[in-house]
Gaussian input, Z-matrix of N, CA and C with variables (Angstrom, degrees):
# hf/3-21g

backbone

0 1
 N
 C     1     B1
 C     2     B2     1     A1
 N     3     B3     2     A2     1     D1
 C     4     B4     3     A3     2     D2
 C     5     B5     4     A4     3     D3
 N     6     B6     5     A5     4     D4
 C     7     B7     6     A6     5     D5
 C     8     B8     7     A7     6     D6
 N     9     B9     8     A8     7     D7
 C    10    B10     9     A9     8     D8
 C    11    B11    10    A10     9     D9
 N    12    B12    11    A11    10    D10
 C    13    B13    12    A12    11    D11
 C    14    B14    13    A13    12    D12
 N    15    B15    14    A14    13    D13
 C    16    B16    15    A15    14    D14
 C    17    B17    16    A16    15    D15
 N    18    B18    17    A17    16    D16
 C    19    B19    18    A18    17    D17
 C    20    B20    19    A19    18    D18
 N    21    B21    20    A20    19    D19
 C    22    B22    21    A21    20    D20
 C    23    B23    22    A22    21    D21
 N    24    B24    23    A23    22    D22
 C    25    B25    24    A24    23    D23
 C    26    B26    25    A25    24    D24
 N    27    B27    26    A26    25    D25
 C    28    B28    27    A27    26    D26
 C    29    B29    28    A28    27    D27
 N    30    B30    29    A29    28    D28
 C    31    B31    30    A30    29    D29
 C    32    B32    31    A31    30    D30
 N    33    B33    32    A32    31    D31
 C    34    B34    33    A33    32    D32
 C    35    B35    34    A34    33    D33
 N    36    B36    35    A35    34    D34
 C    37    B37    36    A36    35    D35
 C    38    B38    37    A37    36    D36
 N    39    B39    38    A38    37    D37
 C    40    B40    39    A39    38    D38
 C    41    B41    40    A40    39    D39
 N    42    B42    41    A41    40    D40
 C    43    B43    42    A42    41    D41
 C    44    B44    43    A43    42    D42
 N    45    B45    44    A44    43    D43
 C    46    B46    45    A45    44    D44
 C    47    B47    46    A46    45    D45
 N    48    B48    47    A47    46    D46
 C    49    B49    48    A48    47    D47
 C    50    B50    49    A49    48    D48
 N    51    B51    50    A50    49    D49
 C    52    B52    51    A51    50    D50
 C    53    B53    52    A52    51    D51
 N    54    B54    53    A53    52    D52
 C    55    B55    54    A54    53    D53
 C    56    B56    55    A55    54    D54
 N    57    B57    56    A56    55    D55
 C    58    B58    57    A57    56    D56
 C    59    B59    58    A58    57    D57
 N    60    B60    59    A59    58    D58
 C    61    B61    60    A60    59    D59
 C    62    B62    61    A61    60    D60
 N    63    B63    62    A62    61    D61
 C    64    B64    63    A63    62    D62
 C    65    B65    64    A64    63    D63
 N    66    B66    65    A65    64    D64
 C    67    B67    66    A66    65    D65
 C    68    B68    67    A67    66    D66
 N    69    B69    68    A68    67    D67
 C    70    B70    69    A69    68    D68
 C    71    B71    70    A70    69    D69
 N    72    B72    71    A71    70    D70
 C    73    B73    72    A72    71    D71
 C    74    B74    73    A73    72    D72
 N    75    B75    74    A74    73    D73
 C    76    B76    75    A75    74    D74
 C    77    B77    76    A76    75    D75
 N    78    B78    77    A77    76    D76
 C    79    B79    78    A78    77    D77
 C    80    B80    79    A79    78    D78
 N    81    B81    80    A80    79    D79
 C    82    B82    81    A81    80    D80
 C    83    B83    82    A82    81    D81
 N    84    B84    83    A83    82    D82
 C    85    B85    84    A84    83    D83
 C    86    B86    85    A85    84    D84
 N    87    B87    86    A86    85    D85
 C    88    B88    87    A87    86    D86
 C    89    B89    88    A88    87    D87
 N    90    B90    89    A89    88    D88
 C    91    B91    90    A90    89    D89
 C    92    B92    91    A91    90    D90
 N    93    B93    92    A92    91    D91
 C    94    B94    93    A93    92    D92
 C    95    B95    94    A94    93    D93
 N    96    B96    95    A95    94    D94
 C    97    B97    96    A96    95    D95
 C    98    B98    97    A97    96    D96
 N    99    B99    98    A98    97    D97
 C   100   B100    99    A99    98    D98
 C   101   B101   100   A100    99    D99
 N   102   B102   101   A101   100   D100
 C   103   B103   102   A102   101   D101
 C   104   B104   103   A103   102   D102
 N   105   B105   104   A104   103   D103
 C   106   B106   105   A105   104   D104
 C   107   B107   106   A106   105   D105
 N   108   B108   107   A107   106   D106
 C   109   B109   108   A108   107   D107
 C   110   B110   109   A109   108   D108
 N   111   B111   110   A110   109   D109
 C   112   B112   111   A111   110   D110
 C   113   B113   112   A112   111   D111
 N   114   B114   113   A113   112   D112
 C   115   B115   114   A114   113   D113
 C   116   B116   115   A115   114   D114
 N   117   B117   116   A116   115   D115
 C   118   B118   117   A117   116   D116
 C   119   B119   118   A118   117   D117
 N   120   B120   119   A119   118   D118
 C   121   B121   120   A120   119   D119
 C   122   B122   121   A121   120   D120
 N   123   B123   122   A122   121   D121
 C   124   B124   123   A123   122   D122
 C   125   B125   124   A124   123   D123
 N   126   B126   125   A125   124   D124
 C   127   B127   126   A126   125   D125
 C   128   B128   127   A127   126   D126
 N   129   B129   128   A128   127   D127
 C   130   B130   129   A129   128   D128
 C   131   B131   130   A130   129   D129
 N   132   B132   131   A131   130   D130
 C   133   B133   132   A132   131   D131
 C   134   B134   133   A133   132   D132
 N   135   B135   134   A134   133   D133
 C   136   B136   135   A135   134   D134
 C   137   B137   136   A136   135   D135
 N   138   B138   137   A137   136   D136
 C   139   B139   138   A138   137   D137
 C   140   B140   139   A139   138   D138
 N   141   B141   140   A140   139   D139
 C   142   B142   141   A141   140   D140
 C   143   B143   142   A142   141   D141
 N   144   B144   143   A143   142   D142
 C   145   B145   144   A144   143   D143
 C   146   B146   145   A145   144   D144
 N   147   B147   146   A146   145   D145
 C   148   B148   147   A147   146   D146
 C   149   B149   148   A148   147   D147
 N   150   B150   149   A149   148   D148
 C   151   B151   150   A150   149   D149
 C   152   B152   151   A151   150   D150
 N   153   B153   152   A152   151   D151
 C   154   B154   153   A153   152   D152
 C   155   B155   154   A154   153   D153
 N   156   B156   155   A155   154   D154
 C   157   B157   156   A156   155   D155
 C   158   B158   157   A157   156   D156
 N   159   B159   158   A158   157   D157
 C   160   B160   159   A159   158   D158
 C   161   B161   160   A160   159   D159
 N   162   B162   161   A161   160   D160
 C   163   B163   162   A162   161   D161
 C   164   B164   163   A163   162   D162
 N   165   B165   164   A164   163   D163
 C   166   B166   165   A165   164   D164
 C   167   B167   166   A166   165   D165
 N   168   B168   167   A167   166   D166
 C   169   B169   168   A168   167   D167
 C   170   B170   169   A169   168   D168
 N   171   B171   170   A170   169   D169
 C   172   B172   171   A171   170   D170
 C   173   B173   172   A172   171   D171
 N   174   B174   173   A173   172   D172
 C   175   B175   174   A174   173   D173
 C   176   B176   175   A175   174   D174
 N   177   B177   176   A176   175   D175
 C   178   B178   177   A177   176   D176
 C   179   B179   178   A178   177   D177
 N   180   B180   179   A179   178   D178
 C   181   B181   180   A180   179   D179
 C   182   B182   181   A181   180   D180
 N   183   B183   182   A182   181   D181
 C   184   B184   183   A183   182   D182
 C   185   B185   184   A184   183   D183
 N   186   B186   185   A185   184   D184
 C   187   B187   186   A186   185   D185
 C   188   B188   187   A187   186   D186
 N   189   B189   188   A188   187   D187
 C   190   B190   189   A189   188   D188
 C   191   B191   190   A190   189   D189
 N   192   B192   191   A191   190   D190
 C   193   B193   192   A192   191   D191
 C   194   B194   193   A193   192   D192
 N   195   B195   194   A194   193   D193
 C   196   B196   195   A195   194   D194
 C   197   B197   196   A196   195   D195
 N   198   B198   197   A197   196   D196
 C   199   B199   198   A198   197   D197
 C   200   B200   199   A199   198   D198
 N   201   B201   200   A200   199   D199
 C   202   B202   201   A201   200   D200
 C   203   B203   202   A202   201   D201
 N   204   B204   203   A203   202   D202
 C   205   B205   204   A204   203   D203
 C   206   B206   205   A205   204   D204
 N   207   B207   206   A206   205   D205
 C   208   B208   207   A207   206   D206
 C   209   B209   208   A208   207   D207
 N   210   B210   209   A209   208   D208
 C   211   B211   210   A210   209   D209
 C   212   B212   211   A211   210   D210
 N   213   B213   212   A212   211   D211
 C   214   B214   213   A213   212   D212
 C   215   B215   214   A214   213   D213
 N   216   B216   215   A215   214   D214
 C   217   B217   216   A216   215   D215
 C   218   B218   217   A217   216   D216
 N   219   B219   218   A218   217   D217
 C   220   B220   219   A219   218   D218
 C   221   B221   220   A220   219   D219
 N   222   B222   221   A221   220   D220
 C   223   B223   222   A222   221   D221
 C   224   B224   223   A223   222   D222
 N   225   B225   224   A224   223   D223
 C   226   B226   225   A225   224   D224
 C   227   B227   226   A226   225   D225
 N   228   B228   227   A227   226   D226
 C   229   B229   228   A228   227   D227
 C   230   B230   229   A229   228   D228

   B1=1.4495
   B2=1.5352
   B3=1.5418
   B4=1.5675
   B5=1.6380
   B6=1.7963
   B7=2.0586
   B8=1.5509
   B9=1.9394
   B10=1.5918
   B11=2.1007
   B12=1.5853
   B13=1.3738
   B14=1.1251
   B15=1.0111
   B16=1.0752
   B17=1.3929
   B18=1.3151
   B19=1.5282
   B20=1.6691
   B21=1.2268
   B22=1.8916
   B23=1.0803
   B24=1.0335
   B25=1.5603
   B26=0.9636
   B27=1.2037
   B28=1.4871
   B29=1.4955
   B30=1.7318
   B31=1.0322
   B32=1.6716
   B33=1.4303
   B34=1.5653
   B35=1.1628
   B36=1.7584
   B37=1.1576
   B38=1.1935
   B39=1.5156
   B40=1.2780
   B41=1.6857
   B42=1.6578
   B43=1.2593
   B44=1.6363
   B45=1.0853
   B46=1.8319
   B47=1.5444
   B48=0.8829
   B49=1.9466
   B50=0.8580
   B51=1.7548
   B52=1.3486
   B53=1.6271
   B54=1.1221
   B55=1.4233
   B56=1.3080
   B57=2.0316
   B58=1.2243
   B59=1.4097
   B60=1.1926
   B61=1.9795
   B62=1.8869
   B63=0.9409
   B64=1.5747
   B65=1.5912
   B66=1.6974
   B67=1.4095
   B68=1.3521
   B69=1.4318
   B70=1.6011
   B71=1.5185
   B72=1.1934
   B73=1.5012
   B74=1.3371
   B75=1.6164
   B76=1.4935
   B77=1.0534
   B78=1.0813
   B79=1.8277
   B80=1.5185
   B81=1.8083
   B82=1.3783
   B83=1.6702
   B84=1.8069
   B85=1.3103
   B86=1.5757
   B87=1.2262
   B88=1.8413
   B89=1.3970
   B90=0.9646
   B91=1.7594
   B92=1.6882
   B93=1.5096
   B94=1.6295
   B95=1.4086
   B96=1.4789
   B97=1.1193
   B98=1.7307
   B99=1.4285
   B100=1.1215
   B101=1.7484
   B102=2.2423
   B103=1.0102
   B104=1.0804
   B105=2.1714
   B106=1.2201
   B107=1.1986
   B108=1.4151
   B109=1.3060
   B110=1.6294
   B111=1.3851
   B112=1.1668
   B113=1.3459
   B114=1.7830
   B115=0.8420
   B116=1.6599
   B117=1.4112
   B118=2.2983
   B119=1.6802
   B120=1.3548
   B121=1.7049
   B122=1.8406
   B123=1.3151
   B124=1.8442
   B125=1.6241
   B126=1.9210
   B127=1.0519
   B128=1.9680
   B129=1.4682
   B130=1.2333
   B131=1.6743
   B132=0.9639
   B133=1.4880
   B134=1.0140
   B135=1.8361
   B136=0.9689
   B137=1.8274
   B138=1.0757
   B139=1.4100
   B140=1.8569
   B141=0.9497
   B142=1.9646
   B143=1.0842
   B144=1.5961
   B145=1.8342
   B146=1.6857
   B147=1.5166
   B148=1.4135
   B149=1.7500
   B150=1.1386
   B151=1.8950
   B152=1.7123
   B153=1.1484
   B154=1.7169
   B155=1.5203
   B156=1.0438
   B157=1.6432
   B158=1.2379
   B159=1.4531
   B160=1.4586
   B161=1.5054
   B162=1.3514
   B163=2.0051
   B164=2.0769
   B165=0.9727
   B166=1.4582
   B167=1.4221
   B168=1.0742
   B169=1.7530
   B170=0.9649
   B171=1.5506
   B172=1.0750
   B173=1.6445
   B174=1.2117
   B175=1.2027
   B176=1.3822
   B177=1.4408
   B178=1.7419
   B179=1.2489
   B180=1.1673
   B181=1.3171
   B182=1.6007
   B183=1.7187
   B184=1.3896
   B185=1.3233
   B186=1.4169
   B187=1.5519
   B188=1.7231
   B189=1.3324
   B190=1.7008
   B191=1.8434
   B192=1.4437
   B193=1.1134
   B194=1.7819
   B195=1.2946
   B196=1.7841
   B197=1.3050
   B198=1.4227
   B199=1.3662
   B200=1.1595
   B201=1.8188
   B202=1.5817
   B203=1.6182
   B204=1.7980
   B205=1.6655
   B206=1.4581
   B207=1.0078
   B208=1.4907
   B209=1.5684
   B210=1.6656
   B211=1.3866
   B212=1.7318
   B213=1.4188
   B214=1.3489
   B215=1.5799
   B216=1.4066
   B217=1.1937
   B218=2.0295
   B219=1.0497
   B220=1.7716
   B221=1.4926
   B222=1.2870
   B223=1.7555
   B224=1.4217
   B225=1.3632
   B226=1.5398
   B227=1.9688
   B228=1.2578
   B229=1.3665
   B230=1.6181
   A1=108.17
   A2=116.58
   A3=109.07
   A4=82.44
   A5=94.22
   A6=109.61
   A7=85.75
   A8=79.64
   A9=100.86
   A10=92.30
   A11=95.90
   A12=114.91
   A13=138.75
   A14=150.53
   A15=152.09
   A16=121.85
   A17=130.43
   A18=122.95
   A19=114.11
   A20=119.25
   A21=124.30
   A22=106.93
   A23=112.44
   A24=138.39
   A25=125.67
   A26=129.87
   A27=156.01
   A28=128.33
   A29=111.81
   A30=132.18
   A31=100.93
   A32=110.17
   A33=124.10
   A34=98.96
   A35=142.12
   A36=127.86
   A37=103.60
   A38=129.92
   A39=117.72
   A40=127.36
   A41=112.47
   A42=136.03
   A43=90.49
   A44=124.69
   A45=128.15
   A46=96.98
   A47=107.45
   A48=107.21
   A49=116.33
   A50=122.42
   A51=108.64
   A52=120.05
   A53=108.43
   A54=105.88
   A55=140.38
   A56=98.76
   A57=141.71
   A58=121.08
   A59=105.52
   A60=117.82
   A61=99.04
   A62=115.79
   A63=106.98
   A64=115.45
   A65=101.67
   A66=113.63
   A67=108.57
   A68=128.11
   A69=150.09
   A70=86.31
   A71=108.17
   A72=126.89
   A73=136.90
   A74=107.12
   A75=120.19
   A76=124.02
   A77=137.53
   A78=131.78
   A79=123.36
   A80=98.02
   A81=88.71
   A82=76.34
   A83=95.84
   A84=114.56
   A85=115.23
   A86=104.98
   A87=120.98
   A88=87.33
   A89=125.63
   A90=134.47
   A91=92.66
   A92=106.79
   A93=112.23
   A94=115.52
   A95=122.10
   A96=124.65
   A97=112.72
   A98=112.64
   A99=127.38
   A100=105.58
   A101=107.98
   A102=111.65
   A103=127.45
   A104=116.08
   A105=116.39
   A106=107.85
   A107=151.24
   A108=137.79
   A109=111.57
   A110=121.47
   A111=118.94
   A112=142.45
   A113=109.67
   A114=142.22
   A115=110.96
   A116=89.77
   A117=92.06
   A118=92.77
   A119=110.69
   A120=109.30
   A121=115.50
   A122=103.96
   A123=111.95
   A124=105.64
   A125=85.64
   A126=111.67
   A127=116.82
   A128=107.98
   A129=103.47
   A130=119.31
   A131=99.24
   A132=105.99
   A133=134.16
   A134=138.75
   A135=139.43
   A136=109.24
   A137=109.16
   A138=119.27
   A139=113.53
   A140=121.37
   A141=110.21
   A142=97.26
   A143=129.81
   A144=135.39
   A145=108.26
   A146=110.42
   A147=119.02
   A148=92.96
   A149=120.89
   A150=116.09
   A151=106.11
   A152=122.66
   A153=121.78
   A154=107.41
   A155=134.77
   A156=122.13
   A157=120.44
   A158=130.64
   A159=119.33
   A160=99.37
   A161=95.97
   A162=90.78
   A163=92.17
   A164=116.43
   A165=113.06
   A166=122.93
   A167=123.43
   A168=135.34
   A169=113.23
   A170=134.09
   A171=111.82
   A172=145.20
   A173=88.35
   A174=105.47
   A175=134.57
   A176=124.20
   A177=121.46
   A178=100.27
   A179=122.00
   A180=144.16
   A181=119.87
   A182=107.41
   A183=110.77
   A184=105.94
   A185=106.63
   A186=115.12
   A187=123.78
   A188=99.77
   A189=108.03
   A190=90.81
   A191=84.77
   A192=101.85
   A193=139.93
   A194=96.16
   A195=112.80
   A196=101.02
   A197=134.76
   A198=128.79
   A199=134.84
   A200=76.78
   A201=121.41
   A202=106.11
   A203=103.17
   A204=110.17
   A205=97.51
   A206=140.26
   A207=142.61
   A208=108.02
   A209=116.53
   A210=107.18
   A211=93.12
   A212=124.65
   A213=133.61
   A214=120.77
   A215=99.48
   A216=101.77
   A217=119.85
   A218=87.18
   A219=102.23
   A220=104.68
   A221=114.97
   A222=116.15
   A223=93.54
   A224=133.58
   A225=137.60
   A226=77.18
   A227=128.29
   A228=111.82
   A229=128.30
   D1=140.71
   D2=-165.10
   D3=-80.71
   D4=-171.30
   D5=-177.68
   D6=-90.24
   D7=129.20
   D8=170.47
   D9=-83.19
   D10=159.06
   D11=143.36
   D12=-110.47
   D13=-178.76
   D14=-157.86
   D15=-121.49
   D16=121.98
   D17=-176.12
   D18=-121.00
   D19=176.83
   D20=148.85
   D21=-128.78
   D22=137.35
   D23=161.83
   D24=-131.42
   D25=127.14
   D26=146.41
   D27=-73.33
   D28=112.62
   D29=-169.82
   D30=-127.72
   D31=160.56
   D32=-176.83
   D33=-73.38
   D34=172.28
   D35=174.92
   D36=-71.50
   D37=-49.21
   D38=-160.12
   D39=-74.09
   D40=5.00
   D41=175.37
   D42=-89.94
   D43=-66.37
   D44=169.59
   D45=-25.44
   D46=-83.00
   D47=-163.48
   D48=-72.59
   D49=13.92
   D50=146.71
   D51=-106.69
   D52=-21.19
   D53=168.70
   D54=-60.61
   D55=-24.68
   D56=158.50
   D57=-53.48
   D58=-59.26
   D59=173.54
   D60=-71.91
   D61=-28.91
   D62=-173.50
   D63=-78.77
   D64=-28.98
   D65=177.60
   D66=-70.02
   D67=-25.28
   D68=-146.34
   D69=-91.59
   D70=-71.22
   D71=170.77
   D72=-27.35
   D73=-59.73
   D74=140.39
   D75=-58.60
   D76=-26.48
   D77=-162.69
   D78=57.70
   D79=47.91
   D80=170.04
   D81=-167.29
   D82=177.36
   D83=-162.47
   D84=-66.54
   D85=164.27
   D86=178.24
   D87=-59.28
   D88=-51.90
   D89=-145.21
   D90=-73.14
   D91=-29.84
   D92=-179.91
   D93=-73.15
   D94=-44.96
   D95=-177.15
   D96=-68.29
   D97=-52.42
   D98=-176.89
   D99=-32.15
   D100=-56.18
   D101=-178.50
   D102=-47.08
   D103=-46.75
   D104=177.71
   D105=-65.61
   D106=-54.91
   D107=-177.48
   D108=-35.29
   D109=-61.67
   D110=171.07
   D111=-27.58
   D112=-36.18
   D113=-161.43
   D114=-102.84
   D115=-42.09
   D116=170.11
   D117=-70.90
   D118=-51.16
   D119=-174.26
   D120=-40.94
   D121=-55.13
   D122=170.59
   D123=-18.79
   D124=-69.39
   D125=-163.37
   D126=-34.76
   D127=-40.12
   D128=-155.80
   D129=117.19
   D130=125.68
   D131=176.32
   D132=-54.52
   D133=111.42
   D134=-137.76
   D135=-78.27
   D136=12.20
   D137=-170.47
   D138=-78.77
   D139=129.08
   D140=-178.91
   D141=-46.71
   D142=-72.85
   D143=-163.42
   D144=-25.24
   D145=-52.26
   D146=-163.37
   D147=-83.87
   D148=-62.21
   D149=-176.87
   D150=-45.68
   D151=-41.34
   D152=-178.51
   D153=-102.28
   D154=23.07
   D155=157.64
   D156=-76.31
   D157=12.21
   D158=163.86
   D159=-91.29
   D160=5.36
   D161=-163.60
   D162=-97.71
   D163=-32.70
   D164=-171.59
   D165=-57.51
   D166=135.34
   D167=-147.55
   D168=74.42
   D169=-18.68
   D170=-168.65
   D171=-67.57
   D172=-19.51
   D173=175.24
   D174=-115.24
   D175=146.18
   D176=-157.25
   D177=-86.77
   D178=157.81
   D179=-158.80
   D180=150.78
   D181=-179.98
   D182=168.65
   D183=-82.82
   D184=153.59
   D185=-171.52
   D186=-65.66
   D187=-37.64
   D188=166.55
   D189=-163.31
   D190=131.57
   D191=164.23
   D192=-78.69
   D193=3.22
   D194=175.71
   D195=-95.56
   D196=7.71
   D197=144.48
   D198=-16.03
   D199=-79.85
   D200=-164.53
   D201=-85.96
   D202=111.46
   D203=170.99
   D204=-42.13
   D205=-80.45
   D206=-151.00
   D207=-32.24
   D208=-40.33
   D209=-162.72
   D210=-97.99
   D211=3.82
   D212=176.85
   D213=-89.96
   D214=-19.16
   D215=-166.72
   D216=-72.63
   D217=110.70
   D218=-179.96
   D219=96.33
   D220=48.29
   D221=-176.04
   D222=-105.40
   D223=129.93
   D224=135.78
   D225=116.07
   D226=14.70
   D227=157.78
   D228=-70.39

């Protein structure tokens, strides 16, 4: 395991007792969970929009296709 450091943080109580019951839950420390959160967070937001935005513009095409009646036609029937 690399050298941990040491932090403080300040959370509301009711952010405390849940991080608390989740650590309980897992069977391992606040300090554990906190890390993995930290660590999906690095990562990037698990959302498509945010994982593919280096991809936007990239490619040619029409600009939006809800323009065009043709590609509208019979939507929300």
């Amino acid at each position: 395991m690399p050298a941990m450091r040491t932090i403080s943080l300040k959370v509301p109580e009711a952010l405390y007792a849940k991080l608390s019951e989740l650590a309980r839950r897992k069977g391992v420390s606040r300090s554990a969970v906190l890390r993995e959160a930290l660590e999906a967070f690095e990562g990037g937001a698990s959302s498509f929009s945010f994982k593919a935005r280096d991809l936007a513009g990239s490619l040619d095409g029409p600009e939006d296709l809800s323009t065009n009646p043709e590609h509208m036609a019979g939507f929300g029937r």
